[in-house]
C-alpha positions, -999 to +999 in steps of 0.1 A: -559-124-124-552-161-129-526-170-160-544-195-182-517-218-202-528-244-226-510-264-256-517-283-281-499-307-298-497-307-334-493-344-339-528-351-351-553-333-365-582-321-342-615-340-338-651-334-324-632-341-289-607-317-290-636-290-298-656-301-271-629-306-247-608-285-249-613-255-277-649-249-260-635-242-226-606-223-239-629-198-259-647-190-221-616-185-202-592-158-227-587-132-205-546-137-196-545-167-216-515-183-238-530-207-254-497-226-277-492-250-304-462-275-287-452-278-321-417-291-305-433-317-286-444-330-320-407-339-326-401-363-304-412-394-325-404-401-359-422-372-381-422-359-415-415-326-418-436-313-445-465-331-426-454-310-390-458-277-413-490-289-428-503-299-394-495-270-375-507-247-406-541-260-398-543-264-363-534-224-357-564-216-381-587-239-361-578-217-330-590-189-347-623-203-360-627-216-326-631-183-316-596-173-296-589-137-307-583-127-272-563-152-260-522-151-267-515-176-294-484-186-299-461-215-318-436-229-290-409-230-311-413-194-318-403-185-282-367-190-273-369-193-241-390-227-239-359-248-247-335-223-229-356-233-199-357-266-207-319-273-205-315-254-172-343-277-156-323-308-173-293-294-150-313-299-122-336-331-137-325-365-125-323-398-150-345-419-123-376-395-123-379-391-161-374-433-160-406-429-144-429-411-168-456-432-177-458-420-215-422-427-217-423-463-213-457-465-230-442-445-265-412-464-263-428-499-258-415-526-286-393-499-300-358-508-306-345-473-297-363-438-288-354-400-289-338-386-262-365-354-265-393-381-256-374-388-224-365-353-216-401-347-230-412-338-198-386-315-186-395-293-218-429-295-205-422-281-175-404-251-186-434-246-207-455-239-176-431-221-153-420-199-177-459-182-171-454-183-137-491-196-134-505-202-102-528-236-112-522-258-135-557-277-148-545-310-157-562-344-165-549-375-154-528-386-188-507-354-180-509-353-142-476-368-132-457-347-159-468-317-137-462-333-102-428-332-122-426-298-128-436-288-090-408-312-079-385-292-104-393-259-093-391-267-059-359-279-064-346-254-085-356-227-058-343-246-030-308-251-046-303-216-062-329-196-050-366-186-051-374-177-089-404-200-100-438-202-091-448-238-077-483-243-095-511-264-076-523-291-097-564-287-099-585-311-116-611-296-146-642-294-143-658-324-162-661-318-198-676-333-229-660-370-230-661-377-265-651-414-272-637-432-301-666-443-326-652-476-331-635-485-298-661-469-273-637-475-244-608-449-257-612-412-264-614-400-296-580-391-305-565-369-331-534-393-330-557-425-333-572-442-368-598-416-383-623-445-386-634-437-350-626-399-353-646-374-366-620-346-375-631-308-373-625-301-411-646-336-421-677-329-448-707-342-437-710-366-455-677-385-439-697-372-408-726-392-418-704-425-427-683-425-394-713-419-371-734-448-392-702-473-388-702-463-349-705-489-322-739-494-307-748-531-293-770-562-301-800-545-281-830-537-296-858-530-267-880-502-264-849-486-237-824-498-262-816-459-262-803-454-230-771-445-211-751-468-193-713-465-200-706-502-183-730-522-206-738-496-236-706-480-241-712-467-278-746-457-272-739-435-242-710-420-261-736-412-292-759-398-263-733-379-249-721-363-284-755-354-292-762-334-261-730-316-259-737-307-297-768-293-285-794-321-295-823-338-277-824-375-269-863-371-265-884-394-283-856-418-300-866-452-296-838-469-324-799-465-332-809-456-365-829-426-353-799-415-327-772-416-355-796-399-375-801-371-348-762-372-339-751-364-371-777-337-375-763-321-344-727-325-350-731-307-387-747-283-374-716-274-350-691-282-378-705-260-405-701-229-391-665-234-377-655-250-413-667-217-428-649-198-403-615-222-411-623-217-452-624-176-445-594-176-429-572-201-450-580-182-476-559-158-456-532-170-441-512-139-436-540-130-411-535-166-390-498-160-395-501-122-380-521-136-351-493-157-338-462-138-347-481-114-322-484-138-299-446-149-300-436-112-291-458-112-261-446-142-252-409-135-255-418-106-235-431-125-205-405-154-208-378-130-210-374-117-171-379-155-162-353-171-182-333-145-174-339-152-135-332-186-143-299-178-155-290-151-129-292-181-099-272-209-120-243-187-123-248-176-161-253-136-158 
């Protein structure tokens, strides 16, 4: 059986994208899945603390009301071994390839100074993956040269001290729902982004009902003014899209007025029952916080013989 591995970083809070995404796909595949909150990765811009807690708090509850009981789930941070890998891979890391991270430069553009974790970023990343030992990795195109980085690592590592990690194979998802920013069409919606163009999981209705009014449509209004064409009608294929992946019909809406009408309707409709589910369960959180201190001691368990492998070939045991 194939090891699934997904994490989520708590630097945001989750929107209608992440559900349909991400959180929808994991909920199918939960057989010999960890599915992790990177809550370290979170740390490597400028962040409140108190807002980290919060943040991370409420994204593990969302997993649950998502539906992952099955899966492992797990707070990085929990597990040791993550940044015990991470500095061994540093060892064997060079300066010039983590130059060359894309979301390096990008984080760090117009700053006066960065962290060092965002530029070792990456190298935590990939001791996130190898220590699962997973076969594939399914990445997306925003993360794909952070794992051509971890198959260069591994490769290397093996080469220079001997065979311990996997090398993974990159494969590419299938497509998913592509949910777009409300007000900027042309960006997805992210949880990191201004909530004007978000529509966050935990949002009333009513905020639903406000954000998907104020969304983006265009100056057209013909009979086929309701149509999809992501080159000329950005905002209203992104509505269009929304509203089938939320389960709702296009059929017979000839305005914007009548598609936000029927978007909303079909995106409260998939919000009310997994904001129940999140209400039930943060009225509990003993029972979230059980969940993933379970999680942490399978993990530990797994990462254990690897790290320790790890260690064995450097020279340290």
């Amino acid at each position: 059986m194939t090891t699934t591995l997904s994490l989520l970083t708590p630097s945001g809070r989750l929107t209608l994208g992440n559900l349909l995404g991400a959180l929808r796909p994991m909920a199918e595949r939960q057989d010999d899945a960890y599915y992790g909150l990177s809550d370290l990765h979170a740390m490597t811009t400028r962040h409140d603390p108190a807002l980290l807690r919060e943040r991370t708090a409420e994204m593990a509850t969302l997993l649950l009301a998502a539906g992952l009981e099955r899966a492992t789930l797990f707070r990085q941070s929990a597990v040791p071994a993550h940044t015990a890998l991470a500095y061994l891979l540093e060892c064997t890391a060079h300066t010039g390839e983590l130059n060359r991270m894309i979301q390096f430069k990008e984080k760090g553009r117009g700053q006066d100074s960065t962290r060092a974790s965002l530029f070792t970023y990456p190298v935590l990343m990939a001791a996130d993956i190898l220590l699962y030992r997973p076969s594939v990795v399914p990445v997306g195109e925003d993360q794909r040269q952070h794992v051509e980085l971890t198959r260069d690592l591994a490769i290397r590592f093996n080469r220079t001290y001997g065979e311990v990690f996997t090398v993974p194979e990159i494969v590419t998802p299938a497509a998913g729902a592509r949910v777009m920013d409300l007000a900027d069409p042309t960006r997805k919606m992210s949880k990191s982004a201004d909530a004007a163009g978000s529509i966050l999981l935990l949002d009333p209705p009513e905020v639903v009902r406000r954000k998907v009014a104020r969304a983006v449509t265009d100056s057209d209004t013909g009979p086929t003014s309701v149509r999809a064409d992501r080159e000329a009608k950005p905002g209203v294929t992104n509505l269009l899209e929304i509203l089938l992946a939320c389960g709702g019909s296009p059929d017979g809406l000839s305005s914007y007025g009548a598609l936000k009408r029927s978007v909303t309707d079909a995106v409260v409709a998939v919000l009310e029952p997994l904001q129940k589910r999140y209400a039930d369960l943060a009225a509990d959180p003993a029972r979230v916080d059980a969940v993933f201190a379970a999680g942490a001691v399978r993990c530990r368990a797994v990462t254990a013989p690897v790290l320790a492998a790890a260690e064995a070939a450097m020279g340290l045991a």
